[in-house]
C-alpha positions as CSV (number, residue, x, y, z in Angstrom):
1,X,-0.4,119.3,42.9
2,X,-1.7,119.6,46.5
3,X,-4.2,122.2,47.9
4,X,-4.0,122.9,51.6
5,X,-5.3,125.3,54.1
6,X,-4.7,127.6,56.4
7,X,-6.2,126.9,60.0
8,X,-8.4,130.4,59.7
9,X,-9.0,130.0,56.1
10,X,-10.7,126.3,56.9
11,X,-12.7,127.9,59.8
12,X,-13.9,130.5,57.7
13,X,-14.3,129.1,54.1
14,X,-13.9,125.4,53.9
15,X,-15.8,123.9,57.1
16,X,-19.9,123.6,57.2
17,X,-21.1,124.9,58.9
18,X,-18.3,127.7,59.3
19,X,-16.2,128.0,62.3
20,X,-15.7,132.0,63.2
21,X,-12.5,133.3,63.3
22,X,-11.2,135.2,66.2
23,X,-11.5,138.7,65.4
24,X,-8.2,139.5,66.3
25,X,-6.8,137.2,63.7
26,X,-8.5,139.0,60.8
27,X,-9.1,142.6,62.3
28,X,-7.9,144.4,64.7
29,X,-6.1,147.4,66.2
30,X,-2.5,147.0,66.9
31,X,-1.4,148.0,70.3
32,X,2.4,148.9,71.3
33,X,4.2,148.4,74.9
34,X,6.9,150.5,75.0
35,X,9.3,149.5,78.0
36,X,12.9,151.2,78.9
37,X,15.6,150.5,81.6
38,X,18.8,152.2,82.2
39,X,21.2,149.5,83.7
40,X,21.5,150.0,87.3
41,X,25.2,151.1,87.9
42,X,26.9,148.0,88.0
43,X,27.0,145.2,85.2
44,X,24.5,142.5,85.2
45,X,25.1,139.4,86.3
46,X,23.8,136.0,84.9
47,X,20.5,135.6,85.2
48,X,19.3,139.0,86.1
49,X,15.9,139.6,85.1
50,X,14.0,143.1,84.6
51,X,10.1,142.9,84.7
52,X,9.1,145.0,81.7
53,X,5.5,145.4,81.7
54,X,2.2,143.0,81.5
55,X,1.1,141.2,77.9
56,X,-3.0,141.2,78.6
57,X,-4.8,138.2,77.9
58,X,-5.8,137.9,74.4
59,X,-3.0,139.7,72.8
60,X,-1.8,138.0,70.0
61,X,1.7,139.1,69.6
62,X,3.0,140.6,66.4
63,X,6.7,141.8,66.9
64,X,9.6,142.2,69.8
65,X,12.1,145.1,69.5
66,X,14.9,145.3,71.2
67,X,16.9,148.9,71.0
68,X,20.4,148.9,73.0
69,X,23.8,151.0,72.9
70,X,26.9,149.0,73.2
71,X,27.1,147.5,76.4
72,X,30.5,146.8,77.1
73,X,32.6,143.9,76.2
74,X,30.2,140.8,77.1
75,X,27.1,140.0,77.1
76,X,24.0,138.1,75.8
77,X,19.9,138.8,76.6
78,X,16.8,137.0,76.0
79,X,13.4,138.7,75.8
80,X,10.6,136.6,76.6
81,X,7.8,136.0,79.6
82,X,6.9,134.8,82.9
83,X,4.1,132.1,83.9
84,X,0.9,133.7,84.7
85,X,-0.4,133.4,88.5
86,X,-2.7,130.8,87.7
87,X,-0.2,128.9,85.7
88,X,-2.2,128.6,82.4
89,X,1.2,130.3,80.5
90,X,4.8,128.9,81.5
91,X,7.4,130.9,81.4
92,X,9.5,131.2,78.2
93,X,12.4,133.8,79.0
94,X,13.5,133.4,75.3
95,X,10.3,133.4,73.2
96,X,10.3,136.4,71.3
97,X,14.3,137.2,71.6
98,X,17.2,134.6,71.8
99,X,21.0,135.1,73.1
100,X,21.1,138.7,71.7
101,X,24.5,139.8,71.5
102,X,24.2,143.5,73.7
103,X,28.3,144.0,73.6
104,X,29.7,143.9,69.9
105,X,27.7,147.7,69.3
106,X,24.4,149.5,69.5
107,X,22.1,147.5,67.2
108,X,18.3,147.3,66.7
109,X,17.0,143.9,67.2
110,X,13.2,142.2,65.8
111,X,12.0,138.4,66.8
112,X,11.0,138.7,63.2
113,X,14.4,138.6,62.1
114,X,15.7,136.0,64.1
115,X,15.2,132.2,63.4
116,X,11.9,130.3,64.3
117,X,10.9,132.8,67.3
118,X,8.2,130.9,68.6
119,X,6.7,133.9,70.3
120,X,5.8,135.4,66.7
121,X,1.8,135.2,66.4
122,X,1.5,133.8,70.2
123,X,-2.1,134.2,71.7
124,X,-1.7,135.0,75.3
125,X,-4.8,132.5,77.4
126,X,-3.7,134.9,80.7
127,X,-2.0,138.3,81.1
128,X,1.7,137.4,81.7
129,X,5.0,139.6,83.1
130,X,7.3,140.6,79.6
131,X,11.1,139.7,80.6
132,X,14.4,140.7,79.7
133,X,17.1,138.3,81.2
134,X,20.7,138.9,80.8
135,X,21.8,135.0,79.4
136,X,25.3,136.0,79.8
137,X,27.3,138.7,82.4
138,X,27.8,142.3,80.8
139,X,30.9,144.2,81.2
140,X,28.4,147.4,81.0
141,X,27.5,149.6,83.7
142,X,25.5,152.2,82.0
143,X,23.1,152.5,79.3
144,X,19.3,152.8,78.2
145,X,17.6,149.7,76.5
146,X,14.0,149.7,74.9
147,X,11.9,147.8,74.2
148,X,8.7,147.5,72.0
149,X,6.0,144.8,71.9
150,X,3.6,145.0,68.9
151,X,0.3,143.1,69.5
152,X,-3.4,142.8,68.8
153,X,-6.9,141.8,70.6
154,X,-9.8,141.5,69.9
């Protein structure tokens, strides 16, 4: 039988002298951007991109939720981020939410129930813009869509 470890469970237990772990990996408070939109009238096109608010810059991120009503009879989004000024990030428009189906019917969506999110437990090295992109057209002309971001610094 094998024995491995963790990456913070070698900083803190196994290396000598030990490594510190970053306090946000081990403590914490847990923040929550909460971000809404009402679609503007007329239906999305490819590509259309709403700025949602700013990740800071040592947020470690926890959880994406996406909150929608049916929106019509197509339609796909990703939620993810854009490059930081100084270009430390790069953009990732489907990090934490891939090709989410907005047109079947109202649904609650959470990166931690879709498939190898690679946004789940990110640690942000600059503040970055969150994104929603419409992937695909929507039929939609109306409707409110939320969004939560769960995340911790130090």
């Amino acid at each position: 039988m094998a024995t491995f470890y963790g990456n913070q469970y070698t900083d803190a237990f196994v290396d000598v002298p030990a490594d510190m772990i970053r306090p946000g990996d081990v403590s914490g408070e847990v923040k929550v951007m909460y971000c809404d939109f009402t679609v503007p009238g007329s239906a999305p096109s490819n590509n259309d991109i709403w700025y949602l608010g700013k990740i800071p810059k040592g947020a470690r991120v926890l959880n994406v939720v996406l909150a929608f009503p049916d929106l019509g009879t197509a339609g796909t989004v990703h939620v993810g981020y854009l490059q930081d000024a100084g270009a430390v990030e790069t953009t990732d428009n489907d990090a934490f939410l891939a090709s989410v189906d907005v047109n079947t019917a109202a649904d609650t969506v959470s990166m931690i129930d879709q498939a190898n999110m690679v946004g789940l437990g990110k640690l942000f090295s600059a503040e970055c813009t969150l994104t929603l992109t419409a992937a695909t057209a929507w039929t939609a002309t109306s409707g409110t869509v939320k969004v939560l971001m769960y995340y911790r610094t130090v």
